[in-house]
C-alpha positions in Angstrom: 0.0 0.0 0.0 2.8 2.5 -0.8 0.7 4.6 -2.6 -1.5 5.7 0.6 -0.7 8.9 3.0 1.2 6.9 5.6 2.5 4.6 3.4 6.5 4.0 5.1 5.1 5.3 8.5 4.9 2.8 11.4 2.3 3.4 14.6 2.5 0.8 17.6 -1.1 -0.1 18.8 -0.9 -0.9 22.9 -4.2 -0.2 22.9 -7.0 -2.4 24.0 -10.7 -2.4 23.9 -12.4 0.0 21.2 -10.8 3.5 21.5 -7.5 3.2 20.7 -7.8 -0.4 18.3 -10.2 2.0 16.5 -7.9 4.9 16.2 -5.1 2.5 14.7 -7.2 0.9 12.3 -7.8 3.9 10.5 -4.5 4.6 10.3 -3.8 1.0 8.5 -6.5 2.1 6.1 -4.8 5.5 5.5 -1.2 2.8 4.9 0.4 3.0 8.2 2.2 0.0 9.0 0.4 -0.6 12.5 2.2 -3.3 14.5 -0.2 -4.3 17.6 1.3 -5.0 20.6 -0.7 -7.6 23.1 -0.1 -9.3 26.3 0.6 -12.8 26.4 -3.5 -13.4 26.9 -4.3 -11.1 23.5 -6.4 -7.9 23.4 -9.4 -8.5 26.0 -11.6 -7.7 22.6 -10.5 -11.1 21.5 -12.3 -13.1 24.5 -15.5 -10.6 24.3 -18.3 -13.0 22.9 -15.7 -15.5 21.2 -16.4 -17.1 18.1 -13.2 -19.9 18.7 -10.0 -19.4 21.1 -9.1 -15.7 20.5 -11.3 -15.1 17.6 -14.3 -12.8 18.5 -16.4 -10.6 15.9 -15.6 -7.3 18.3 -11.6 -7.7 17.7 -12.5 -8.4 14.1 -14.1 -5.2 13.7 -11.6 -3.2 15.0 -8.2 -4.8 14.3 -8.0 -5.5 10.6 -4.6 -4.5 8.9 -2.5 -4.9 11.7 0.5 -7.5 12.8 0.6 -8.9 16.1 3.1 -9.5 18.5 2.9 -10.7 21.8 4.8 -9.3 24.9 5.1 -9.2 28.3 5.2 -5.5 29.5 5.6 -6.7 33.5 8.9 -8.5 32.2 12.6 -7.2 31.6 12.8 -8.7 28.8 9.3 -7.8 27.5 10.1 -4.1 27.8 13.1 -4.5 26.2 11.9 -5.9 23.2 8.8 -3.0 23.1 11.5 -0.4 23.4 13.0 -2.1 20.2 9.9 -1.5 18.2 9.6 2.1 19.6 13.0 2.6 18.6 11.8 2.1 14.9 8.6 3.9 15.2 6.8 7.0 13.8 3.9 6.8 16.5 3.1 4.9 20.0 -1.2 4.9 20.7 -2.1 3.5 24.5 -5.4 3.7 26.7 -2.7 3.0 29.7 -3.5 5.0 33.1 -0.4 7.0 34.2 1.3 5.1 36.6 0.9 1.8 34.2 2.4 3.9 31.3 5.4 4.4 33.4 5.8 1.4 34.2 5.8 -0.2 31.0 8.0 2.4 29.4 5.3 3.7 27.4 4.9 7.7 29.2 6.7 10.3 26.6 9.4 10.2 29.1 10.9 7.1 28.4 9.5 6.5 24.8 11.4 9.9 23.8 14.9 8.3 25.8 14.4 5.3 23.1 12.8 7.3 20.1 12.5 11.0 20.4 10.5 11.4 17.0 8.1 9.1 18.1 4.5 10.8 18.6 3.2 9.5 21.9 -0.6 9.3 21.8 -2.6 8.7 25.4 -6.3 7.8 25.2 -7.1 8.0 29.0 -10.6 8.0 30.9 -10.5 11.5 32.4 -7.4 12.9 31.0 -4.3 13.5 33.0 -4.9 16.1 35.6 -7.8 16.5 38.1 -9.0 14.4 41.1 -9.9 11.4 38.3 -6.8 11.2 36.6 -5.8 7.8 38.1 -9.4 6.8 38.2 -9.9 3.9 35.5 -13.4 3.8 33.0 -15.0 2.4 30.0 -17.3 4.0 27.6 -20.7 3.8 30.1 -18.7 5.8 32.8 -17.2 8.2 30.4 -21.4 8.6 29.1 -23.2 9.0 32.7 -20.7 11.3 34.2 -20.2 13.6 30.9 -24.3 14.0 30.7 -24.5 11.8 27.4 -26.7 9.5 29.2 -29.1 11.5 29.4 -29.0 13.3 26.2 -31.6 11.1 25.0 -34.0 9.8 28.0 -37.3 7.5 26.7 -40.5 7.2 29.0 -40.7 4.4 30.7 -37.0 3.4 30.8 -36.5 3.0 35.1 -32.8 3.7 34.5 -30.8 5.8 32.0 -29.4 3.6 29.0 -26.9 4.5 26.1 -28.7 5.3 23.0 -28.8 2.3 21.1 -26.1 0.7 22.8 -23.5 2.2 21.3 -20.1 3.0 22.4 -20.2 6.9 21.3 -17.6 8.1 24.1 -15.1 5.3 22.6 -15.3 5.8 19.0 -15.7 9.3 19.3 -12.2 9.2 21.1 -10.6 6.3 19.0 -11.5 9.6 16.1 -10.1 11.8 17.8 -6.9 9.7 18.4 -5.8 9.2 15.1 -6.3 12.9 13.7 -4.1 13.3 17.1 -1.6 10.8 15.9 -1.5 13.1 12.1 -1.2 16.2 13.9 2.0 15.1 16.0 3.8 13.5 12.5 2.9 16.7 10.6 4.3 18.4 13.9 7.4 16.8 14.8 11.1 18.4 14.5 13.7 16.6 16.5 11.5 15.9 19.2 7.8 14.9 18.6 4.7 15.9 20.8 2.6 13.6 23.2 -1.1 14.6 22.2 -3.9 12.9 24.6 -7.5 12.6 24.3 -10.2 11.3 26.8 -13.6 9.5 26.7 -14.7 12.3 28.9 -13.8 15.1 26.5 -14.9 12.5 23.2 -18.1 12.7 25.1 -18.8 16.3 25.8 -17.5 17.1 22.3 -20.5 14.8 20.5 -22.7 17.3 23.1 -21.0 20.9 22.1 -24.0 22.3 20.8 -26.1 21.8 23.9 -22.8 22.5 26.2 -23.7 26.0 26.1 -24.5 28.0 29.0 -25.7 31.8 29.0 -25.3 33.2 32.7 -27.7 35.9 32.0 -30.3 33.4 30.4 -29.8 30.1 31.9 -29.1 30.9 36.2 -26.7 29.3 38.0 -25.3 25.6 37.0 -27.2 22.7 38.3 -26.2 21.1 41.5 -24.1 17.6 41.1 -26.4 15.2 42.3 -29.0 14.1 39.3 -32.3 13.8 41.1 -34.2 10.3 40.6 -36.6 9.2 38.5 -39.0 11.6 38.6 -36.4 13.6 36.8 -35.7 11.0 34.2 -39.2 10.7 33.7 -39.6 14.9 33.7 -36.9 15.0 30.7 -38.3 12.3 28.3 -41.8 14.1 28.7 -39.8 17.3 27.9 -38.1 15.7 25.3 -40.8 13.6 23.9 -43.2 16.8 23.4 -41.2 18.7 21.5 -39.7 16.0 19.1 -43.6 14.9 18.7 -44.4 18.4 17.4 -41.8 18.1 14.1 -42.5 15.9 11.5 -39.9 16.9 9.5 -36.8 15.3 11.5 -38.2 12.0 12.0 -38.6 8.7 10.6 -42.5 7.7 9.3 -44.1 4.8 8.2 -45.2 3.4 4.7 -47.1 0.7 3.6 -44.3 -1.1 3.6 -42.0 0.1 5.6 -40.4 3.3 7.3 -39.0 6.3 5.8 -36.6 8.7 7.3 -37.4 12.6 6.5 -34.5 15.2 7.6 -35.5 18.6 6.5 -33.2 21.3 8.4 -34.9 24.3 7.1 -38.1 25.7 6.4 -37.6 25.5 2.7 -37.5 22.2 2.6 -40.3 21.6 5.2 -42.2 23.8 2.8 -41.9 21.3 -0.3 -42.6 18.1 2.0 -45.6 19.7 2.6 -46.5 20.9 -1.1 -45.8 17.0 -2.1 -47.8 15.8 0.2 -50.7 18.6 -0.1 -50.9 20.1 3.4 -50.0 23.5 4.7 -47.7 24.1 8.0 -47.9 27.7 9.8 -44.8 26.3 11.5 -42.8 25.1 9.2 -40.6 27.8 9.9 -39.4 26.5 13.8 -41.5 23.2 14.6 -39.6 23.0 17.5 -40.8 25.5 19.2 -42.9 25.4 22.7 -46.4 25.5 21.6 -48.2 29.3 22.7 -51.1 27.6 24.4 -52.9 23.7 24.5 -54.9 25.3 21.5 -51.8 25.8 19.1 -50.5 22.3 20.3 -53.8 20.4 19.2 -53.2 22.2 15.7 -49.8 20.9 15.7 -50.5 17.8 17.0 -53.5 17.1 14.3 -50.8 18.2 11.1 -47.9 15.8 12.3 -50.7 13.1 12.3 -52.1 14.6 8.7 -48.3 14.2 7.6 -48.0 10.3 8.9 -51.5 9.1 7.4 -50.1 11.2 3.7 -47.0 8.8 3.9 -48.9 6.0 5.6 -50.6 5.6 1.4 -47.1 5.6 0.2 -44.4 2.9 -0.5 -41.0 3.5 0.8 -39.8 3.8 -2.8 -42.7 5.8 -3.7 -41.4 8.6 -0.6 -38.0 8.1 -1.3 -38.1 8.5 -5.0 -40.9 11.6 -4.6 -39.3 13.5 -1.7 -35.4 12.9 -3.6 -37.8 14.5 -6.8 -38.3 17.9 -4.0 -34.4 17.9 -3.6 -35.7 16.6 0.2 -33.1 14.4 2.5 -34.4 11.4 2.8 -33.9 7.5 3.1 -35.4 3.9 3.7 -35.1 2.8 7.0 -32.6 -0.3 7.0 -31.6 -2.7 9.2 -27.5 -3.2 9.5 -27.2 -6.9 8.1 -29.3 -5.3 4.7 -25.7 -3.8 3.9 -23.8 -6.5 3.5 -24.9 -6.7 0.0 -25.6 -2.9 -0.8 -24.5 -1.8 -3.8 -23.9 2.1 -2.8 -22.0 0.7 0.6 -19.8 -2.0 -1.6 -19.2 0.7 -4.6 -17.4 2.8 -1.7 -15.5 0.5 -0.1 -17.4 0.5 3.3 -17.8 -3.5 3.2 -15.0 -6.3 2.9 -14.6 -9.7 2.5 -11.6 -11.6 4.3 -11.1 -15.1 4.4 -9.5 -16.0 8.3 -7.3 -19.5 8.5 -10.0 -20.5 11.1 -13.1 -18.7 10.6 -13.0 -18.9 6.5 -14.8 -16.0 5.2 -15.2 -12.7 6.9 -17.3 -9.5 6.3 -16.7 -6.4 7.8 -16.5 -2.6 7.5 -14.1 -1.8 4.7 -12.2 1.7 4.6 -13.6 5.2 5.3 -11.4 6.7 3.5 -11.1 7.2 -0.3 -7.6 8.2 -2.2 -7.6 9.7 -5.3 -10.5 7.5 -5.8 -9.4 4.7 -4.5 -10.9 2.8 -0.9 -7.9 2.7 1.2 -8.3 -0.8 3.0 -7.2 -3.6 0.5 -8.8 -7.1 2.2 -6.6 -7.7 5.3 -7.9 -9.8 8.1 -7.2 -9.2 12.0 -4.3 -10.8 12.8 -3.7 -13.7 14.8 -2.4 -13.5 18.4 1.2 -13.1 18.0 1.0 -14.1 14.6 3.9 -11.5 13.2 6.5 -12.3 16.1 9.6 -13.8 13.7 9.2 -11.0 11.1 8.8 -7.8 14.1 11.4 -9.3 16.8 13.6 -12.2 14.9 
């Protein structure tokens, strides 16, 4: 893959998990040479859910395009043979709390003593300074303590759950690392920067539009303590009312299926409703707080006028009819549909790999195009330790 970005440029992946295994992936895609470096036991991603011994879907999806290497960080000799690799590396990604990185040699400290051009990257839980800093965390923590949990709260739920299950703070930070890992090889003279990011700030940044506050219009900052579920059930009524009253940013149902609509301005709003022969006094802001119980019943009754109008439809009839109006909009899919979707194989976004053990593999392909090209070219996770003779021999 010498004709890709990073081609010639070697990045060491400590990393475990989601975060950082993420970050370094897209770094093989982009032509990095990305050698990852496991414990003796392998990535705990490999025993998540297994498929066979140290084979599971989870370190699939996140580890394609890599070598592996096994080593034993609590041992003399396992150091020694990391600071070897370092020694010949561009870039160093680890998800290691601070005292840990120290003690495996892998703080900017003693990676720069081996390899001063090396770009140390640190995805922590709460970054580096404050009364967290040793304090370990996964993606759930890194969500209910940044407010993310409750970005999105559903009546009836008794407890606050991430939205869809999904590991936002992680990926969001795994992003995050590898535009860090860019910066600090577009950056580096004769001594290269340590750049970290944290599943606390990954989280807050997926929130920036609402992490806003305007003394003179929104008082004093809430106390610390989130109040019980009386609260939880307060904000998904909040919630819930308003996102009722806006047709226009939701997903609606056909006769044979559902339909997403995403109109962002009144303009479009204004030629959904033209289409589908109804007029909107609100089209303008349908979010906004209804005047009186009166203008919410009008409201109410046109969001219901708008799902019985594409109630009559078929999903290609909508899609084909609202894409006619220059309208955003999409059938609802399910994620095993894109396995064989022609749009999603055209660009690359799904690859097949065949595994020694598991045969053949499907999974997401490269999110990056090249001059045209998809960057990631049909390489499989690698084994645990598979690449030791050619890294260490």
């Amino acid at each position: 893959m010498t004709d890709l970005p990073l081609a010639g440029l070697r990045v060491l992946d400590y990393g475990q998990y989601v975060a950082g295994p993420f970050a370094t992936m897209l770094l093989a895609d982009l032509g990095a040479d990305v050698v990852k470096v496991e414990p003796p036991t392998g990535d705990q991603w490999r025993r998540y859910d297994p498929l066979a011994a140290g084979e599971s879907r989870h370190f699939h999806a996140l580890n394609r395009g890599k070598r592996s290497v096994a080593l034993d960080l609590k041992t003399v000799e396992g150091r020694r043979a990391s600071h070897a690799l370092i020694a010949g590396a561009d870039a160093l990604v680890h998800n290691c709390l601070p005292e840990r990185a120290r003690r495996f040699g892998l703080d900017k400290d003693a990676v720069h003593d081996t390899n001063p051009r090396c770009v140390v990257v640190c995805v922590s839980a709460f970054g580096s300074s404050g009364p967290d800093a040793a304090r370990p965390a996964y993606d759930l923590i890194a969500q209910a303590l940044s407010g993310l949990l409750l970005a999105h709260p559903r009546a009836g739920d008794p407890v606050p759950r991430r939205l869809g299950g999904l590991a936002l703070a992680d990926f969001t930070a795994g992003l995050l690392a590898a535009l860090s890992v860019t910066a600090g090889l577009l950056a580096r003279g004769d001594e290269a920067p340590e750049v970290e990011v944290s599943l606390l700030g990954a989280a807050l940044a997926l929130q920036a539009q609402r992490f806003v506050r305007v003394d003179g219009e929104d008082g004093a900052p809430a106390g610390r303590t989130f109040a019980d579920r009386g609260e939880l059930e307060r904000r998904a009524r909040e919630a819930t009312a308003l996102e009722e009253l806006d047709p226009y940013y939701r997903a609606h149902a056909c006769s044979d299926g559902f339909v997403a609509l995403a109109c962002l301005n009144a303009d479009q709003r204004r030629r959904v409703c033209e289409l589908l022969g109804l007029d909107d006094d609100h089209a303008d802001n349908p979010q906004a707080v209804p005047a009186d119980d009166r203008e919410r019943e009008s409201r109410l009754a046109h969001v219901e006028a708008v799902e019985r109008a594409f109630a009559r439809l078929t999903v290609r009839e909508a899609v084909s009819a609202l894409g006619a109006q220059r309208v955003p909009a999409g059938e609802v899919r399910s994620l095993e549909q894109l396995f064989g979707d022609e749009q999603v194989r055209a660009n690359g976004l799904v690859q097949d790999v065949e595994h020694p053990e598991l045969g053949a593999v499907s999974l997401l392909g490269g999110v990056f195009k090249v001059d045209g090209a998809p960057t990631a070219r049909g390489a499989r996770a690698p084994r645990l330790d598979e690449h030791r003779a050619e890294l260490l021999g």
